[in-house]
mmCIF file of the N, C-alpha and C atoms, coordinates in Angstrom:
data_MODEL
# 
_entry.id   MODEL 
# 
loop_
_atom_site.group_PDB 
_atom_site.id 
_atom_site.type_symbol 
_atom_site.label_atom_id 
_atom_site.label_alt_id 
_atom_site.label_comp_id 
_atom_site.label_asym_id 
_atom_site.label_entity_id 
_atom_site.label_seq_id 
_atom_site.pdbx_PDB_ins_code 
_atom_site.Cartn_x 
_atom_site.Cartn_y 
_atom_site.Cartn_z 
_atom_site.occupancy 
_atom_site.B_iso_or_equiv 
_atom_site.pdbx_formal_charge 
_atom_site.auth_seq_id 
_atom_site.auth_comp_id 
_atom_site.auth_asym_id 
_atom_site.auth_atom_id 
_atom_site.pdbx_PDB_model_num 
ATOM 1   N N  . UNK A 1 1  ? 1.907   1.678  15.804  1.00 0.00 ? 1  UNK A N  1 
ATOM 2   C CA . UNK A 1 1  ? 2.495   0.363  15.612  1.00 0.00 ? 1  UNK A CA 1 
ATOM 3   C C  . UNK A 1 1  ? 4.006   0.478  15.565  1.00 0.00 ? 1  UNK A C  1 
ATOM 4   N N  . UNK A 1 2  ? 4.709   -0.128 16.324  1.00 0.00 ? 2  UNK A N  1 
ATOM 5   C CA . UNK A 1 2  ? 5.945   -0.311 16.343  1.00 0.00 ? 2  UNK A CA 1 
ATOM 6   C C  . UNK A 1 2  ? 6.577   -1.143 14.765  1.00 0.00 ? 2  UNK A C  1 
ATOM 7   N N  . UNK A 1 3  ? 7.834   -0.163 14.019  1.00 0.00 ? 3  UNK A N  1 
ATOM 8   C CA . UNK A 1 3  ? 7.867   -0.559 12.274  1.00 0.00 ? 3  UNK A CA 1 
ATOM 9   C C  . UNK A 1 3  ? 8.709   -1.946 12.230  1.00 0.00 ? 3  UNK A C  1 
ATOM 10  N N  . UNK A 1 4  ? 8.977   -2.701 14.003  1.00 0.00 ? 4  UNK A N  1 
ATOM 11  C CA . UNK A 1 4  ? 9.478   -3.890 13.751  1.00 0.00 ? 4  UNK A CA 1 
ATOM 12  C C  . UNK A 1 4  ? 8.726   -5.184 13.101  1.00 0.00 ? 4  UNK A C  1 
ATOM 13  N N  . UNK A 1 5  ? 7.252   -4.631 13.404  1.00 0.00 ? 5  UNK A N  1 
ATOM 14  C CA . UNK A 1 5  ? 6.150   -5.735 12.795  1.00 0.00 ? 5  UNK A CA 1 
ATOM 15  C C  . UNK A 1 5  ? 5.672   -5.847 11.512  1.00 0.00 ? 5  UNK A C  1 
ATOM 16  N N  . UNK A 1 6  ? 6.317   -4.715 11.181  1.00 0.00 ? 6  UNK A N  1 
ATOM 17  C CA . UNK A 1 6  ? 6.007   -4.664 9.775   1.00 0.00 ? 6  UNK A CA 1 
ATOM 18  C C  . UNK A 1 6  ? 7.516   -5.023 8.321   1.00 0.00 ? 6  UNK A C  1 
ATOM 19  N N  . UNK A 1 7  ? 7.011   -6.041 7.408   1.00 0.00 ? 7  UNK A N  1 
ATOM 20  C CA . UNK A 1 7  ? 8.152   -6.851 7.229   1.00 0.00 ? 7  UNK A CA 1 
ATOM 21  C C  . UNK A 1 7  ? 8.829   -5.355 6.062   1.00 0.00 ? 7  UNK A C  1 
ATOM 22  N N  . UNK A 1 8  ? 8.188   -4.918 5.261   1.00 0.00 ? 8  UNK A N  1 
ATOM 23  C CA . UNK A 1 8  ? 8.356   -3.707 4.061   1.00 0.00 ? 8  UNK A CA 1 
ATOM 24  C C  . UNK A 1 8  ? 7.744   -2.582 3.931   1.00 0.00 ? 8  UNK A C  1 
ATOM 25  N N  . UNK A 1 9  ? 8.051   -1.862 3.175   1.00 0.00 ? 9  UNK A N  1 
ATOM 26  C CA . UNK A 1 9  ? 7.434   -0.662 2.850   1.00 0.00 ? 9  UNK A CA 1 
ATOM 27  C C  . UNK A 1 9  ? 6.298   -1.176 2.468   1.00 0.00 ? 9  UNK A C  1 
ATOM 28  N N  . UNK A 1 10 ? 6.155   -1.663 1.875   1.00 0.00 ? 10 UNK A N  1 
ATOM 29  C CA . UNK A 1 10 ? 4.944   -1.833 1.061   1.00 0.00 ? 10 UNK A CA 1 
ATOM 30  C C  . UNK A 1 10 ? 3.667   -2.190 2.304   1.00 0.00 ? 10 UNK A C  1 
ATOM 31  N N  . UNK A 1 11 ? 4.164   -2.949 3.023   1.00 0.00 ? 11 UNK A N  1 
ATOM 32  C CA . UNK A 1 11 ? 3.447   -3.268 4.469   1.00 0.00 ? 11 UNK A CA 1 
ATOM 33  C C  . UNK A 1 11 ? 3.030   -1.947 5.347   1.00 0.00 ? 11 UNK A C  1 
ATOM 34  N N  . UNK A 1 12 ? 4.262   -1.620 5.445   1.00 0.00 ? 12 UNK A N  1 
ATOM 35  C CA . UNK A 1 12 ? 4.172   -0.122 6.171   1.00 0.00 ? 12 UNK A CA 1 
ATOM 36  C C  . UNK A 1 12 ? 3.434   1.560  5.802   1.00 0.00 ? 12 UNK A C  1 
ATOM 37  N N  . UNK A 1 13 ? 3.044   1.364  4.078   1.00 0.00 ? 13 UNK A N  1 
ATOM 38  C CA . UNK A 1 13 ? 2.188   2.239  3.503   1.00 0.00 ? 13 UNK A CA 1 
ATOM 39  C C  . UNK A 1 13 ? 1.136   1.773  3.551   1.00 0.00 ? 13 UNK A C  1 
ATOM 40  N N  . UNK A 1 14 ? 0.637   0.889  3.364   1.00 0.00 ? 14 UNK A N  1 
ATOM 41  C CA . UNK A 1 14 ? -0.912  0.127  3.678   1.00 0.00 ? 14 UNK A CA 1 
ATOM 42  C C  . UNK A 1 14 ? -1.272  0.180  4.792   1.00 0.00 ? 14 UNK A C  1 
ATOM 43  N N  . UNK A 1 15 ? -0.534  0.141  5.851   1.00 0.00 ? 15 UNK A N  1 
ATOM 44  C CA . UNK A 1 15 ? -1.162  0.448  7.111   1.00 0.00 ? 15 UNK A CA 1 
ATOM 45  C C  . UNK A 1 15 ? -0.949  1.723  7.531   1.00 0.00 ? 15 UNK A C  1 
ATOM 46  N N  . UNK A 1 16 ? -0.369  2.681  6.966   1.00 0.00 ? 16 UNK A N  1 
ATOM 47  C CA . UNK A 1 16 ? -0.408  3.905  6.825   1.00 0.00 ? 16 UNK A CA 1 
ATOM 48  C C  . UNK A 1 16 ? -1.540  4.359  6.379   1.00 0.00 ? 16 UNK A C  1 
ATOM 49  N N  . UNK A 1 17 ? -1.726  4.192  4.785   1.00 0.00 ? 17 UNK A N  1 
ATOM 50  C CA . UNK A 1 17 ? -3.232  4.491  4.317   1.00 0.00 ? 17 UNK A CA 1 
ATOM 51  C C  . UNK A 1 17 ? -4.556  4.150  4.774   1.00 0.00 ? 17 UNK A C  1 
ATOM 52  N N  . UNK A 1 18 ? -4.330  3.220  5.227   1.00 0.00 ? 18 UNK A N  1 
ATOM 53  C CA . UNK A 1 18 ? -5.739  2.614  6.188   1.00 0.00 ? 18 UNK A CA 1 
ATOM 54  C C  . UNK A 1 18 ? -5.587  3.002  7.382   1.00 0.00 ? 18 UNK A C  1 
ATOM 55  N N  . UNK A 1 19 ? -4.987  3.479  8.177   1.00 0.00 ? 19 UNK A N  1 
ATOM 56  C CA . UNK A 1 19 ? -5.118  3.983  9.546   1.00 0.00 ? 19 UNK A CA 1 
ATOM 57  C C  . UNK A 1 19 ? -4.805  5.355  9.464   1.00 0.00 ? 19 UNK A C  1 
ATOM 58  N N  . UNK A 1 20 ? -3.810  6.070  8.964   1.00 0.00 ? 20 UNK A N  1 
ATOM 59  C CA . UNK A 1 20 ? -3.649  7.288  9.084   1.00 0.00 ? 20 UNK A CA 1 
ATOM 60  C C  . UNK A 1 20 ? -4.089  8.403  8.423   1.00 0.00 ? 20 UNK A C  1 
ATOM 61  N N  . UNK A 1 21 ? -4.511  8.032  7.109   1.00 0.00 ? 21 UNK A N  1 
ATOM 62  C CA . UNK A 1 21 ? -5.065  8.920  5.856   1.00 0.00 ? 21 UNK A CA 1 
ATOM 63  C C  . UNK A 1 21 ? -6.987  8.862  6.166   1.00 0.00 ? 21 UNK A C  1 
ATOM 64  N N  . UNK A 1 22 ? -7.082  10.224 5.995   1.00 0.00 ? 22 UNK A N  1 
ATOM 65  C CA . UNK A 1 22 ? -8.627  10.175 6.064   1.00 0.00 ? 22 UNK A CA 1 
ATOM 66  C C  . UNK A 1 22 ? -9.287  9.612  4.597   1.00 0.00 ? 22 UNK A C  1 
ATOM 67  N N  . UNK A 1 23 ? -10.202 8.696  5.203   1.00 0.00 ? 23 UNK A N  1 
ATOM 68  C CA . UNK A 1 23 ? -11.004 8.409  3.777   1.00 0.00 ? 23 UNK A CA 1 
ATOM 69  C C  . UNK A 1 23 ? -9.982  7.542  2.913   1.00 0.00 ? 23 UNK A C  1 
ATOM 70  N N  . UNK A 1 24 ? -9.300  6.697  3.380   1.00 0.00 ? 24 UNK A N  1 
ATOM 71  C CA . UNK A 1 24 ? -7.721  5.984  2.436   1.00 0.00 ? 24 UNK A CA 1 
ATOM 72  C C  . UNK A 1 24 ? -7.488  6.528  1.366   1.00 0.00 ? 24 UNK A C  1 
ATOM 73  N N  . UNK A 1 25 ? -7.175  7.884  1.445   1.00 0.00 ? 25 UNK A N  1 
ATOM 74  C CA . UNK A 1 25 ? -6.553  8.800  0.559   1.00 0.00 ? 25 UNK A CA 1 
ATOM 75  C C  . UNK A 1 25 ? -5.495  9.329  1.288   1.00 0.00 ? 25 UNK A C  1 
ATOM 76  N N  . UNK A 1 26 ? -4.010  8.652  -0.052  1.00 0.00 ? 26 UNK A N  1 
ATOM 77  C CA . UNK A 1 26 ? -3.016  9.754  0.688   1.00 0.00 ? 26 UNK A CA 1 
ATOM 78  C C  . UNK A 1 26 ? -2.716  11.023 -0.718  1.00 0.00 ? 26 UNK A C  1 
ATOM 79  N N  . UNK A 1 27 ? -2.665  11.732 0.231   1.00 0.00 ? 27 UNK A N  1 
ATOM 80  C CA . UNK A 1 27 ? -2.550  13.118 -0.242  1.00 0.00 ? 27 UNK A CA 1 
ATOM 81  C C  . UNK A 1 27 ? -1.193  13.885 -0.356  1.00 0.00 ? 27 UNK A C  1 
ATOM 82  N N  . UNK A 1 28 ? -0.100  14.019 0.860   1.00 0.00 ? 28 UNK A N  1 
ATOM 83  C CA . UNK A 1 28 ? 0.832   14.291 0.974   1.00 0.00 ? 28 UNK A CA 1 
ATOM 84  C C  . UNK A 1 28 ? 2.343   13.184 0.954   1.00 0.00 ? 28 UNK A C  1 
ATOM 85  N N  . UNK A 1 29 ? 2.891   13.300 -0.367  1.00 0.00 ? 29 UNK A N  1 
ATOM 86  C CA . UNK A 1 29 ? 3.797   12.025 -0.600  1.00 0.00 ? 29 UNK A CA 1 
ATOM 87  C C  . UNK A 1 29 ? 4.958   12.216 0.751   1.00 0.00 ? 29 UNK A C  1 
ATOM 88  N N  . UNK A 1 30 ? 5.293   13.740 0.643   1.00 0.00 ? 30 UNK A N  1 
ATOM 89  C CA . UNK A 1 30 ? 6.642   14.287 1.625   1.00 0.00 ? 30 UNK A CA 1 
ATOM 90  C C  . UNK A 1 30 ? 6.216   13.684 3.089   1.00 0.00 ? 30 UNK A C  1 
ATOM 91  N N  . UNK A 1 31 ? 4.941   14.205 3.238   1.00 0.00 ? 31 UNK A N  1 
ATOM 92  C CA . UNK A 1 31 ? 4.646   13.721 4.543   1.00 0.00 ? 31 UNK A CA 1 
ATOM 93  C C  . UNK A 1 31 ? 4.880   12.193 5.112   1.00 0.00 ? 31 UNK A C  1 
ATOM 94  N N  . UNK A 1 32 ? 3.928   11.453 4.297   1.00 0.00 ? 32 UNK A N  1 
ATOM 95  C CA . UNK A 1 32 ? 4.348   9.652  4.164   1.00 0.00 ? 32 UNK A CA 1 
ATOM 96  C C  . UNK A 1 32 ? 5.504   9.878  4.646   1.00 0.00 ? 32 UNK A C  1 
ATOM 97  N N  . UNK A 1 33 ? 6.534   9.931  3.673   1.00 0.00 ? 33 UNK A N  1 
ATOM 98  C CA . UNK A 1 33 ? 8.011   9.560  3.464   1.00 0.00 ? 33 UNK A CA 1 
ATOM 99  C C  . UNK A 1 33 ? 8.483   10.402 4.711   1.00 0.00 ? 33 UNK A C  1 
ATOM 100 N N  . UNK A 1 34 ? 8.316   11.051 5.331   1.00 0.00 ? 34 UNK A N  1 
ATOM 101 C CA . UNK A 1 34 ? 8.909   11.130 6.860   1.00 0.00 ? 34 UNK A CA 1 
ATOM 102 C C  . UNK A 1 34 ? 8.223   10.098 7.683   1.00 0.00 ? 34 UNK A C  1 
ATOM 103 N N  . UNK A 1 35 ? 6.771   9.997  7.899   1.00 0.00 ? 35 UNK A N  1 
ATOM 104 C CA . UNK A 1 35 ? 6.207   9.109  8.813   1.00 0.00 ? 35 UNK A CA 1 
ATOM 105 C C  . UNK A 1 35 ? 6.817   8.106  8.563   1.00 0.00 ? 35 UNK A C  1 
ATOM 106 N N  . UNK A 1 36 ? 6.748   7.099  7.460   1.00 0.00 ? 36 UNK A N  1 
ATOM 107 C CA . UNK A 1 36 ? 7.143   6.323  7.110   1.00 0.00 ? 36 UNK A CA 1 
ATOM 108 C C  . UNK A 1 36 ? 8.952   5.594  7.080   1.00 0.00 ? 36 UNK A C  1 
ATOM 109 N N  . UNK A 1 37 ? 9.606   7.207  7.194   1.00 0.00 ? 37 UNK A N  1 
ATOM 110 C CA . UNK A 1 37 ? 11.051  6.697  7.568   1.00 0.00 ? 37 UNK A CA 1 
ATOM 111 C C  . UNK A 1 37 ? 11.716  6.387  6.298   1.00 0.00 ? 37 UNK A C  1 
ATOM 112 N N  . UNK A 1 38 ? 11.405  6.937  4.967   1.00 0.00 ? 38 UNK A N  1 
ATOM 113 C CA . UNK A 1 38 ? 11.940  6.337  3.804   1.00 0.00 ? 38 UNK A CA 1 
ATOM 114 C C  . UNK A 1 38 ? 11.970  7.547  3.064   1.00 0.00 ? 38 UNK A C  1 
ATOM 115 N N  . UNK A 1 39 ? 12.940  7.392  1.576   1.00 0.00 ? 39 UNK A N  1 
ATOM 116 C CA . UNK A 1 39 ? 13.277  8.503  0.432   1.00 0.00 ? 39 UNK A CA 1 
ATOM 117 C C  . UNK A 1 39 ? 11.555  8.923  0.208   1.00 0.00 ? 39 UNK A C  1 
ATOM 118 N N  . UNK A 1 40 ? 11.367  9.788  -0.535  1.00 0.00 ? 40 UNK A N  1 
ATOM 119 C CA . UNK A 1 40 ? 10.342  9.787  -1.398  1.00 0.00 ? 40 UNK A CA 1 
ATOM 120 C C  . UNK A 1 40 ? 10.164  9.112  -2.697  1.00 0.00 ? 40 UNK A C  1 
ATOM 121 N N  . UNK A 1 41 ? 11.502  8.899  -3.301  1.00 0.00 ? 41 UNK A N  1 
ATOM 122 C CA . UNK A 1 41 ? 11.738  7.921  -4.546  1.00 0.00 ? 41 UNK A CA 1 
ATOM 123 C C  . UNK A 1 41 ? 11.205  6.974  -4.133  1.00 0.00 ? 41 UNK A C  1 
ATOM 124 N N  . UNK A 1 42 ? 11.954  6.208  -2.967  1.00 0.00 ? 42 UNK A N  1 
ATOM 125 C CA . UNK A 1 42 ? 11.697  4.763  -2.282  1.00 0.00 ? 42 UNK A CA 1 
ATOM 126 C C  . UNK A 1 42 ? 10.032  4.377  -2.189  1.00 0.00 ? 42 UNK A C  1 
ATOM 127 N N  . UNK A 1 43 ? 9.316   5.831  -2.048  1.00 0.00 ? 43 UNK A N  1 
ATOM 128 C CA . UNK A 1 43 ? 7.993   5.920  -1.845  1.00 0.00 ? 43 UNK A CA 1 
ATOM 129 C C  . UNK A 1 43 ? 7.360   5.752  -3.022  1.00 0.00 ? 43 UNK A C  1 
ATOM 130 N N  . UNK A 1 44 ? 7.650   5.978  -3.773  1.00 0.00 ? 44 UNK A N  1 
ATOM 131 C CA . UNK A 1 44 ? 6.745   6.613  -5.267  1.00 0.00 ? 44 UNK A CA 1 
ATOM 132 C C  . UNK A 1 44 ? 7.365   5.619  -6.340  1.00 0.00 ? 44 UNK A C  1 
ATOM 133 N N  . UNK A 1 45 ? 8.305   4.862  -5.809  1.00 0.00 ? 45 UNK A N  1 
ATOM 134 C CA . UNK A 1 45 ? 8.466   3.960  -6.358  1.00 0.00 ? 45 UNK A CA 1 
ATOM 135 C C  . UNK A 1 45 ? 7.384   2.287  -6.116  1.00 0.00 ? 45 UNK A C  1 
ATOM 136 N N  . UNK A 1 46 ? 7.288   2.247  -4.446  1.00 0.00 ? 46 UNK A N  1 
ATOM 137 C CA . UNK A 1 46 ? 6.086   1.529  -3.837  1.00 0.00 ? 46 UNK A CA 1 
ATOM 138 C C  . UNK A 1 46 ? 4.740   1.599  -4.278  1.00 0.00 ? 46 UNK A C  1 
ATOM 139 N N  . UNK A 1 47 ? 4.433   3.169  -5.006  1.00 0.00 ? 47 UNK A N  1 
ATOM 140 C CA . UNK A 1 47 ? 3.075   3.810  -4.909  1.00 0.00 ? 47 UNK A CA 1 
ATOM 141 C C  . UNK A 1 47 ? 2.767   3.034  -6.137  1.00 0.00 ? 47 UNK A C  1 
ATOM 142 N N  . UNK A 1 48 ? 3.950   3.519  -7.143  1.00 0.00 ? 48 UNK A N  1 
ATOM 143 C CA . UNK A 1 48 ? 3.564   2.656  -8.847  1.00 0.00 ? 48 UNK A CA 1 
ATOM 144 C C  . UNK A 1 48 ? 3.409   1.425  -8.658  1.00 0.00 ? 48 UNK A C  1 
ATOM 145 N N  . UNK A 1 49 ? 4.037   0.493  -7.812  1.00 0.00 ? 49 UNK A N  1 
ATOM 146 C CA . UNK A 1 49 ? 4.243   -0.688 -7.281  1.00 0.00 ? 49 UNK A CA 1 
ATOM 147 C C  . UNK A 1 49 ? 2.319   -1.551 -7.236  1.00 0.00 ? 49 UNK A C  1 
ATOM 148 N N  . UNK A 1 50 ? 2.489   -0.915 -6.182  1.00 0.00 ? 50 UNK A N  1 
ATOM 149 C CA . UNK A 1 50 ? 1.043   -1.127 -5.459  1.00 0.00 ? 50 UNK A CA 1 
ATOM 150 C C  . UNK A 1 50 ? -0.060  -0.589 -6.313  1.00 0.00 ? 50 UNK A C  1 
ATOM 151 N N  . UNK A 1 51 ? 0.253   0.534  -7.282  1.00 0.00 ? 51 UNK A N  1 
ATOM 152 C CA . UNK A 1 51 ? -0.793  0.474  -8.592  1.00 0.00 ? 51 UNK A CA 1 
ATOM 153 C C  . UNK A 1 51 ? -1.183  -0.626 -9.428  1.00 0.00 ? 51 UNK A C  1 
ATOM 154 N N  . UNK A 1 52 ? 0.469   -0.364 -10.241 1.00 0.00 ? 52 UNK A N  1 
ATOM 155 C CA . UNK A 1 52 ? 0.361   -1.794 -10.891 1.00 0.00 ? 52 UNK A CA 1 
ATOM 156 C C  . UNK A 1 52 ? -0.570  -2.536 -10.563 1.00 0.00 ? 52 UNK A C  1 
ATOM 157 N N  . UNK A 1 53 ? -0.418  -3.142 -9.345  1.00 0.00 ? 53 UNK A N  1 
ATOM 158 C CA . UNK A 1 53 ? -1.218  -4.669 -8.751  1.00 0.00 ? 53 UNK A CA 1 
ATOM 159 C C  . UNK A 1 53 ? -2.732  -4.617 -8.260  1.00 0.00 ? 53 UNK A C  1 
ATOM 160 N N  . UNK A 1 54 ? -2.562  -3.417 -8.774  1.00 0.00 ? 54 UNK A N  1 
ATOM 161 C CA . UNK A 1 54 ? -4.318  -3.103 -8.644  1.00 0.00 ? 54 UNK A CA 1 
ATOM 162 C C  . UNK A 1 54 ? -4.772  -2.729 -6.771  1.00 0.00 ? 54 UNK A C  1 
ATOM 163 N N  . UNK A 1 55 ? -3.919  -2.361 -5.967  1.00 0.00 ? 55 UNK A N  1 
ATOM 164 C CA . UNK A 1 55 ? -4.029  -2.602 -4.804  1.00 0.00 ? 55 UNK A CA 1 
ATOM 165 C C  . UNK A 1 55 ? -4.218  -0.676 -4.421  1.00 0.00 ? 55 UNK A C  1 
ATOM 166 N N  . UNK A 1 56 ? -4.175  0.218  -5.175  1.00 0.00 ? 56 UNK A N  1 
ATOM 167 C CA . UNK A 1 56 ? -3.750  1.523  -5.019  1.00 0.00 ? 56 UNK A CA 1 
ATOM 168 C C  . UNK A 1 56 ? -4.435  2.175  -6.046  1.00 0.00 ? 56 UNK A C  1 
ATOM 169 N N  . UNK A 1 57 ? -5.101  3.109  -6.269  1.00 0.00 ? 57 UNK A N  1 
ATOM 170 C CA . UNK A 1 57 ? -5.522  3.785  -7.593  1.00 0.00 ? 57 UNK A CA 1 
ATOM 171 C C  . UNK A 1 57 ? -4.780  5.450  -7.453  1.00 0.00 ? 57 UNK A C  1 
ATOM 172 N N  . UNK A 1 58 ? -4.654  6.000  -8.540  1.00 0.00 ? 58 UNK A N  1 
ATOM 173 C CA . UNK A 1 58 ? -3.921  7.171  -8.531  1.00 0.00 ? 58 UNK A CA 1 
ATOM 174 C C  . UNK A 1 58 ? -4.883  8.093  -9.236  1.00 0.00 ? 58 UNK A C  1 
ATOM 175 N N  . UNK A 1 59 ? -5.439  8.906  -8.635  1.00 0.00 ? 59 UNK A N  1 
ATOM 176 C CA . UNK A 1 59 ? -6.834  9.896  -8.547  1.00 0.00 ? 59 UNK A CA 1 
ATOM 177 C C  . UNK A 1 59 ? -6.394  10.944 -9.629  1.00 0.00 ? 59 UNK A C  1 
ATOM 178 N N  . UNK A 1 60 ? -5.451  11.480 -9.411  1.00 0.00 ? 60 UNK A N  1 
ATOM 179 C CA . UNK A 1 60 ? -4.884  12.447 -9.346  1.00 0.00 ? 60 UNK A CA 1 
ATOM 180 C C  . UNK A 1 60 ? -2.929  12.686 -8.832  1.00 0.00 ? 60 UNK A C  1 
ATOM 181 N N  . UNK A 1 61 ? -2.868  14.051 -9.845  1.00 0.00 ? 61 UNK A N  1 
ATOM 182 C CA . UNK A 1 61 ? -0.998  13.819 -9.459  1.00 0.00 ? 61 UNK A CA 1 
ATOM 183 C C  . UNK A 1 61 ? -0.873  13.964 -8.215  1.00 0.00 ? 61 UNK A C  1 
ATOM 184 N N  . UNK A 1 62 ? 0.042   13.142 -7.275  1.00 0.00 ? 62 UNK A N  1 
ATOM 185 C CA . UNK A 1 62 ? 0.237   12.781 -5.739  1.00 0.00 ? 62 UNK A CA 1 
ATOM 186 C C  . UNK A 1 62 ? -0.672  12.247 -4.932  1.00 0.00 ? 62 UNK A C  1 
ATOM 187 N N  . UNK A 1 63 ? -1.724  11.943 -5.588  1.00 0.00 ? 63 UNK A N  1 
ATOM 188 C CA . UNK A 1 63 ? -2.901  11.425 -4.464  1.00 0.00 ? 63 UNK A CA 1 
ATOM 189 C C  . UNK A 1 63 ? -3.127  10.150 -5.472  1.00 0.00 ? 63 UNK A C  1 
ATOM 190 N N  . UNK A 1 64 ? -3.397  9.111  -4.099  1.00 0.00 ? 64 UNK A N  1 
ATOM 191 C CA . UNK A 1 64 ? -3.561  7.820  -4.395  1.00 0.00 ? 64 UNK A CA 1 
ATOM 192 C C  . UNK A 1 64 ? -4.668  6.994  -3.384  1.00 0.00 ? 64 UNK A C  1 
ATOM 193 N N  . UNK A 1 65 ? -5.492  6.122  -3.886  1.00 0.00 ? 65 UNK A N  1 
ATOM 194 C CA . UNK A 1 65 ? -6.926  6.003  -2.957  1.00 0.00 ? 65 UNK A CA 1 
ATOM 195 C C  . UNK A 1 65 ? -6.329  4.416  -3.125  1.00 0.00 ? 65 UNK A C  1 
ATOM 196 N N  . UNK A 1 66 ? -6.507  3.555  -1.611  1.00 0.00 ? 66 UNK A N  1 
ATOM 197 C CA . UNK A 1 66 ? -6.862  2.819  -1.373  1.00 0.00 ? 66 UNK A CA 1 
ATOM 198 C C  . UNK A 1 66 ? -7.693  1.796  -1.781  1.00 0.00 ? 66 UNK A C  1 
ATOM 199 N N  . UNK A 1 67 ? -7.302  0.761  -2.542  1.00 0.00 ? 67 UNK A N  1 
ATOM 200 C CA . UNK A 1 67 ? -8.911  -0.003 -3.211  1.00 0.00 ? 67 UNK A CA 1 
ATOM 201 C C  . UNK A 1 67 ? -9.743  -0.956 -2.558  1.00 0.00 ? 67 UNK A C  1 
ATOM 202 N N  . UNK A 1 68 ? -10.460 -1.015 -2.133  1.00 0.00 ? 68 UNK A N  1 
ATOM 203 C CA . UNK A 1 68 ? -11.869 -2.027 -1.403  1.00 0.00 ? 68 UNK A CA 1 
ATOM 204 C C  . UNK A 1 68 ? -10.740 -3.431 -1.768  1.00 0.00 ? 68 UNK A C  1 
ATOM 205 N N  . UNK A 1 69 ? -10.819 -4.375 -1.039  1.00 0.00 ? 69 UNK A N  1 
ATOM 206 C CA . UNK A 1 69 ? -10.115 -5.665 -1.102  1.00 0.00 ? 69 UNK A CA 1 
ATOM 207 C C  . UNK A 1 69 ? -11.607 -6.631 -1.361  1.00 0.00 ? 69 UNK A C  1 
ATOM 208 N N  . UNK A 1 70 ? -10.895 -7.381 -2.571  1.00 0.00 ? 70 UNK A N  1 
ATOM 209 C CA . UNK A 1 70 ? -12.066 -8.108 -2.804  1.00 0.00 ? 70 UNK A CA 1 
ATOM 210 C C  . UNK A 1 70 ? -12.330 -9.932 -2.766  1.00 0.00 ? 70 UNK A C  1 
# 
């Protein structure tokens, strides 16, 4: 996907995790944050973000699972 269609990060990790992560688990934060084109702060700042809101669960330190949309 070209990252003009996508309006934020927050946009741009969700369709990261759902298309690129096996099983919508991301595993590697460093990695994201190159694909993705952003700090790792910038990242892990999104990740707590998208916890918070119940949209992200955090398994484990650096790994974060995708939640079923309901």
């Amino acid at each position: 996907m070209n990252e003009a269609e996508f309006i934020s990060l927050e946009d741009k990790l969700l369709h990261y995790i759902q298309y690129c992560c096996h099983d919508g688990l991301l595993v590697h934060i460093g990695k994201a944050s190159e694909n993705l084109h952003c700090s790792r702060r910038q990242l892990q700042r999104v990740l707590r973000k998208l916890t918070e809101q119940g949209i992200l669960e955090k398994t484990s330190k650096g790994v974060y699972r995708l939640l079923p949309t309901q």
